[in-house]
VMD Tcl script that builds the backbone (N, CA, C; Angstrom):
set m [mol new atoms 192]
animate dup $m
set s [atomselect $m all]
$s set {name element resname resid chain x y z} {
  {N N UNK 1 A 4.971 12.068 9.133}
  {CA C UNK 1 A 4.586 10.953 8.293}
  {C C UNK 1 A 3.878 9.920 9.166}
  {N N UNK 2 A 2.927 9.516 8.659}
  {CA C UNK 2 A 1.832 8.498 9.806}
  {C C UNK 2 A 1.653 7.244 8.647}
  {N N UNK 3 A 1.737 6.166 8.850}
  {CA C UNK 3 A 1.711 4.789 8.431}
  {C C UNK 3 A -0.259 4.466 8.559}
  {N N UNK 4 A -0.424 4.435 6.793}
  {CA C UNK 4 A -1.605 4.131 6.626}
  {C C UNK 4 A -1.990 2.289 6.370}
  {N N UNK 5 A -0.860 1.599 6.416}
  {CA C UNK 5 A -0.930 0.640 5.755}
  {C C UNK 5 A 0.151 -0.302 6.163}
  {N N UNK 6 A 0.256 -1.431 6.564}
  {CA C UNK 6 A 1.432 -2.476 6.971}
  {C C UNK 6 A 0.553 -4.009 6.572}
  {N N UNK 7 A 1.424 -4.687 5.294}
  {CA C UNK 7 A 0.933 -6.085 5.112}
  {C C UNK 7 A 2.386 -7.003 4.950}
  {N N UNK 8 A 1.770 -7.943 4.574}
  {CA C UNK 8 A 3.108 -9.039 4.836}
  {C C UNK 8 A 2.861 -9.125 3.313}
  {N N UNK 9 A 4.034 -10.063 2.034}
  {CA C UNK 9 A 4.326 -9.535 1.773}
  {C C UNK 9 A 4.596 -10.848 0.774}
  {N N UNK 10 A 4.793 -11.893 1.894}
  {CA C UNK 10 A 5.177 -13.203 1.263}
  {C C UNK 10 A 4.024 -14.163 0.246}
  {N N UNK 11 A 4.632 -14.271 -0.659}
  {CA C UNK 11 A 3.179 -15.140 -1.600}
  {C C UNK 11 A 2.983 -13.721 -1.952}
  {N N UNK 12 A 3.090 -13.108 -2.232}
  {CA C UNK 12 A 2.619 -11.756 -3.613}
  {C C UNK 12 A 3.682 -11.935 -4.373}
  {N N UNK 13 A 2.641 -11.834 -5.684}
  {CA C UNK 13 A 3.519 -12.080 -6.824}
  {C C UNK 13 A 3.798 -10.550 -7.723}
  {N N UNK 14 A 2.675 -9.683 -7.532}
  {CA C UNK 14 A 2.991 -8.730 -8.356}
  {C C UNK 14 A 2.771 -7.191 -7.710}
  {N N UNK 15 A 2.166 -6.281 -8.329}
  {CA C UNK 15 A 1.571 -5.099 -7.791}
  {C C UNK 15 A -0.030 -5.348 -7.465}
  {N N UNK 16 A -0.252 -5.957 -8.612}
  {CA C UNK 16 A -2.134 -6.332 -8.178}
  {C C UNK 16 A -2.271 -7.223 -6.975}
  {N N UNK 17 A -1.361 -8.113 -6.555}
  {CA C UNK 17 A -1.518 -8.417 -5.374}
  {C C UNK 17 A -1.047 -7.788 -4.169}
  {N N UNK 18 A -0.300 -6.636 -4.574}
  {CA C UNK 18 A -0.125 -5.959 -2.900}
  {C C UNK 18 A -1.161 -4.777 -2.927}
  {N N UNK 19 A -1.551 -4.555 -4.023}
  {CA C UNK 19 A -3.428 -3.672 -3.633}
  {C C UNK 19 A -4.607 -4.389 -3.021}
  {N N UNK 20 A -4.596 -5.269 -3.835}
  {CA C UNK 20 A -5.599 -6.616 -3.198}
  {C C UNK 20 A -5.008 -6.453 -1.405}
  {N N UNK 21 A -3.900 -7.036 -0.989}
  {CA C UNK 21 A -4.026 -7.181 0.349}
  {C C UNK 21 A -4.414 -5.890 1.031}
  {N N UNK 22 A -3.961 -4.807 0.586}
  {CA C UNK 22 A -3.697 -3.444 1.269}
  {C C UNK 22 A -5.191 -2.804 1.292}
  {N N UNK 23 A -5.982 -3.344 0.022}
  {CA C UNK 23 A -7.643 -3.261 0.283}
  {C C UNK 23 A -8.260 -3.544 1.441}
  {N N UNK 24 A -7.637 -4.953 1.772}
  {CA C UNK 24 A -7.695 -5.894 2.861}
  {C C UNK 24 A -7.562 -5.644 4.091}
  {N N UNK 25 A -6.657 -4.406 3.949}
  {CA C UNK 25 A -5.928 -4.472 5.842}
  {C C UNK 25 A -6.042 -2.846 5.996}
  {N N UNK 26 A -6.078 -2.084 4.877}
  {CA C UNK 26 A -6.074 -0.515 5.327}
  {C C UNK 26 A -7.300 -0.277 5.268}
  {N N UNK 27 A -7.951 1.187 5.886}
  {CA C UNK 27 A -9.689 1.601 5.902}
  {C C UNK 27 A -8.963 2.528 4.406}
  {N N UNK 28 A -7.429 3.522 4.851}
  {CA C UNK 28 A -7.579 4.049 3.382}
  {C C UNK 28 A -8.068 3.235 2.046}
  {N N UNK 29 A -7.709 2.482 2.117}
  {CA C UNK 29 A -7.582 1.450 0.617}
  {C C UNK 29 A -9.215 0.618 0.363}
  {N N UNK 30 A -9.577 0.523 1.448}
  {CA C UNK 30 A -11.041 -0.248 1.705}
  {C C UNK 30 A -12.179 0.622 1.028}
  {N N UNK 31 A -11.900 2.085 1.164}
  {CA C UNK 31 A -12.910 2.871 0.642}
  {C C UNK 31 A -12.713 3.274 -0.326}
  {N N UNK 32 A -11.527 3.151 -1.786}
  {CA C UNK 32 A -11.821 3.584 -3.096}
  {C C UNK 32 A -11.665 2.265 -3.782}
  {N N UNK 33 A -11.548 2.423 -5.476}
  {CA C UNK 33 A -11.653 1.321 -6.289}
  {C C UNK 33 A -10.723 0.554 -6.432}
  {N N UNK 34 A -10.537 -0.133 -7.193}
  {CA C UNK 34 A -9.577 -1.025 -6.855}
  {C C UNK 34 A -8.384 -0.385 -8.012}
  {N N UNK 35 A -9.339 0.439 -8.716}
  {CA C UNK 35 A -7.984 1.617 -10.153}
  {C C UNK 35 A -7.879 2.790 -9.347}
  {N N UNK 36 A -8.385 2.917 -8.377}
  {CA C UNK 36 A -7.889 4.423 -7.757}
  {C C UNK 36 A -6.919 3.882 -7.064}
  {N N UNK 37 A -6.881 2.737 -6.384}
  {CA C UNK 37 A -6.019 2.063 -5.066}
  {C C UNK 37 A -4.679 1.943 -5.723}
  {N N UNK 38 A -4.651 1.329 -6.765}
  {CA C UNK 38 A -3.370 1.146 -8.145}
  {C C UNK 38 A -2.580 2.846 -7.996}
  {N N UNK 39 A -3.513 3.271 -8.812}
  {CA C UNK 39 A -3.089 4.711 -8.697}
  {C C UNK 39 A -2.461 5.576 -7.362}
  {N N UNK 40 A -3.104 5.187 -6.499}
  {CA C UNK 40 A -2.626 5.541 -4.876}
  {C C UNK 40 A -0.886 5.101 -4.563}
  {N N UNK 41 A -1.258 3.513 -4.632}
  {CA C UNK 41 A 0.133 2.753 -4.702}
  {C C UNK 41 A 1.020 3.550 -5.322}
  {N N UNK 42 A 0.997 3.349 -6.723}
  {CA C UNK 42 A 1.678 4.075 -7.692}
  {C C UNK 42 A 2.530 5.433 -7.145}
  {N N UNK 43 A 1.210 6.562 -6.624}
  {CA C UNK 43 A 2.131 7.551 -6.103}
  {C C UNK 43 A 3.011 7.530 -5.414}
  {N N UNK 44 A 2.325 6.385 -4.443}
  {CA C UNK 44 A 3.498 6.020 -2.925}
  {C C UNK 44 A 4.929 6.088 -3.140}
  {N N UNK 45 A 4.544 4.946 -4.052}
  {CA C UNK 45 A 5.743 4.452 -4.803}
  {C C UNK 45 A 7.080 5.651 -5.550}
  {N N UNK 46 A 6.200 6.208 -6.125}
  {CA C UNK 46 A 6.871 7.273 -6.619}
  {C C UNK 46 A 7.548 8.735 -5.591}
  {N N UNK 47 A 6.661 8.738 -4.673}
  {CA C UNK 47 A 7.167 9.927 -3.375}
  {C C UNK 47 A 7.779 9.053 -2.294}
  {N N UNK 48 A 8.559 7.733 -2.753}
  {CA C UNK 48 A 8.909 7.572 -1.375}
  {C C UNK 48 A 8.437 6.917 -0.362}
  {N N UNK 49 A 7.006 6.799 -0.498}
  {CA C UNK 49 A 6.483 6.694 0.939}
  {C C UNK 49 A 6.050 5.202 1.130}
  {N N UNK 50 A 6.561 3.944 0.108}
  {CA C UNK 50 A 6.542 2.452 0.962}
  {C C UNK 50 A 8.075 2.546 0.961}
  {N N UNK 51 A 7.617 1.873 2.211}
  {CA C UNK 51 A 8.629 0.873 2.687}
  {C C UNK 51 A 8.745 -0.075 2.550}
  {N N UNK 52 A 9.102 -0.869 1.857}
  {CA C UNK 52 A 9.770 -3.085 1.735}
  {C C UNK 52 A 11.119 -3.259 3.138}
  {N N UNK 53 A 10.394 -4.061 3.875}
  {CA C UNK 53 A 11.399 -4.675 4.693}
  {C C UNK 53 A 11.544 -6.364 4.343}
  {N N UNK 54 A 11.817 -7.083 5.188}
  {CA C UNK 54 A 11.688 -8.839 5.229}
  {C C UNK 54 A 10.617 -9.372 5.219}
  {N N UNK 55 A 9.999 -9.186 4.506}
  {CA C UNK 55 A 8.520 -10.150 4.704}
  {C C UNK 55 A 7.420 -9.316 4.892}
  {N N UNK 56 A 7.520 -7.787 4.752}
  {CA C UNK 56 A 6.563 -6.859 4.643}
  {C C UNK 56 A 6.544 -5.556 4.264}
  {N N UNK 57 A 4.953 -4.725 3.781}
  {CA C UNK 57 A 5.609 -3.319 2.985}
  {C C UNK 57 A 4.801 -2.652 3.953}
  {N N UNK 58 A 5.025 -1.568 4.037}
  {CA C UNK 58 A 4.270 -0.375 4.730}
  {C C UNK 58 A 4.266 0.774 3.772}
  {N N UNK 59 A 2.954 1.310 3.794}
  {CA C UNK 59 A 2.624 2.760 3.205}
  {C C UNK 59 A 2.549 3.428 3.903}
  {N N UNK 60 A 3.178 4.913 3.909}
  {CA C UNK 60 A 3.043 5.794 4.708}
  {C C UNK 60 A 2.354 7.396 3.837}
  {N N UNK 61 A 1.750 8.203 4.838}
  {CA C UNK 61 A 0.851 9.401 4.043}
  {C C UNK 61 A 1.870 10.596 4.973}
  {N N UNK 62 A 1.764 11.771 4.130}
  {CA C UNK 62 A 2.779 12.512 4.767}
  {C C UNK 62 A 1.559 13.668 4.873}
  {N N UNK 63 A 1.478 14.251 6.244}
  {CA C UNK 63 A 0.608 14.923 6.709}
  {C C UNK 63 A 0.859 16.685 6.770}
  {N N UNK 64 A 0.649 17.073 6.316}
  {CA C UNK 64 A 0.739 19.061 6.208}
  {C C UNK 64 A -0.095 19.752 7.092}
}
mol reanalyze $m
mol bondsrecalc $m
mol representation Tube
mol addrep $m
């Protein structure tokens, strides 16, 4: 598992704002739309692969 993504965390209010940042700070997220990026999240979300700690989330991609 390799970490595509680490933002902070504080002052986001919803899901549209932790795509917005993650647009911001990852090259993954920088190069599709901002409804594919949703959708991306979404999976993460669903397999597991963020992490929420204190003040920040990390996405991680699981590599085969």
């Amino acid at each position: 598992m390799i970490e595509i993504a680490r933002i902070s965390t504080i002052g986001t209010a919803n899901r549209r704002d932790i795509v917005r940042r993650l647009m911001e700070a990852s090259d993954f997220f920088k190069r599709i739309s901002f409804a594919d990026a949703i959708k991306a999240y979404r999976f993460a979300e669903c397999n597991n692969l963020v992490v929420r700690g204190y003040g920040y989330l990390a996405v991680y991609h699981i590599c085969d």
